[in-house]
N, C-alpha and C positions, 0 to 999 in steps of 0.2 A: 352413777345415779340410777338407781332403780325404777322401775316404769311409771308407780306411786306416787313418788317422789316427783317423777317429769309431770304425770298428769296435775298434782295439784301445784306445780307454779304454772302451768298452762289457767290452771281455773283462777288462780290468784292474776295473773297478765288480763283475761279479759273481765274480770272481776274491774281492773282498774282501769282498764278502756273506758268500759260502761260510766263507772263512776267520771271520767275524765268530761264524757259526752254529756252526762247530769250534769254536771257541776254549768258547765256552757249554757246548756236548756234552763237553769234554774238563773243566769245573769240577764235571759230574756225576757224570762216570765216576770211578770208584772200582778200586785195583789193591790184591793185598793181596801181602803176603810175611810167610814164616814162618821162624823158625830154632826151633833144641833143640829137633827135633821136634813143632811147634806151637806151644811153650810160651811163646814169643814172636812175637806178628803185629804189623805193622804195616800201615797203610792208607792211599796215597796218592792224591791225585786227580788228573787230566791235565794240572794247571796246576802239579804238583810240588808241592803242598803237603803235608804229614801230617797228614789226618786223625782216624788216633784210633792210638794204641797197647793191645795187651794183655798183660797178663803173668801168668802162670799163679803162680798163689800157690806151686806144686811146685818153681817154680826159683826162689825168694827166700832165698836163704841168706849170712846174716849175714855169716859166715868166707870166703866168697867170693862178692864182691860183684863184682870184676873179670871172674869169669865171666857173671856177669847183665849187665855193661857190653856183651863182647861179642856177648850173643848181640840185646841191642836196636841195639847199631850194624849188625849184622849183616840184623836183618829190615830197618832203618831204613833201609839203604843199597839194598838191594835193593828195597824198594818204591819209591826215587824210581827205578831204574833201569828200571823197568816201567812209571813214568809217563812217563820219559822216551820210552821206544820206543814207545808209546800215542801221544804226539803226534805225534812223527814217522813213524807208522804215519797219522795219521789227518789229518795237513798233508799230505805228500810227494805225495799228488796233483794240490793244487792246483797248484804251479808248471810240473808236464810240463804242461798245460791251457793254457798261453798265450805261446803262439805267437810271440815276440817276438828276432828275429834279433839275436845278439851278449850277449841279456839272459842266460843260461847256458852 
């Protein structure tokens, strides 16, 4: 194996350290979104999951329930969209980092 050769699976090895230790920092990190004015949050983490939901007892009404529907699709959807630009805020360096002709 030529020296080349050795140096880029060296930069590909901590290429994926890196990426290993993101991956971990983005199951910590925490986004939150709110709609009705607060009265609905939601909380996602960088790996896209939903963490917790909350709903303010102020918007719980019997007679319209399809309002309460949208306003938790509403934080619900906007929290994953926060974790989504979190990860690729927080990947999208790695790959300018390696150097690799043809590979982007």
């Amino acid at each position: 194996m030529d020296n080349k050769m050795n140096k880029m699976l060296k930069q590909v090895q901590k290429m994926q350290n890196q990426m290993a230790a993101i991956q971990e920092e983005l199951g910590r990190e925490v986004v939150e979104a709110s709609s009705g004015g607060g009265m609905v949050t939601a909380r996602a983490n960088g790996h896209g999951d939903v963490v917790s939901l909350s709903i303010s007892k102020d918007v719980v009404d019997p007679d319209d329930v399809e309002m309460l529907e949208d306003l938790v699709l509403s934080a619900v959807k906007e929290s994953l969209r926060l974790s989504r630009e979190l990860a690729e805020k927080r990947m999208g360096g790695l790959a300018g980092g390696l150097n690799i002709p043809g590979l982007f």
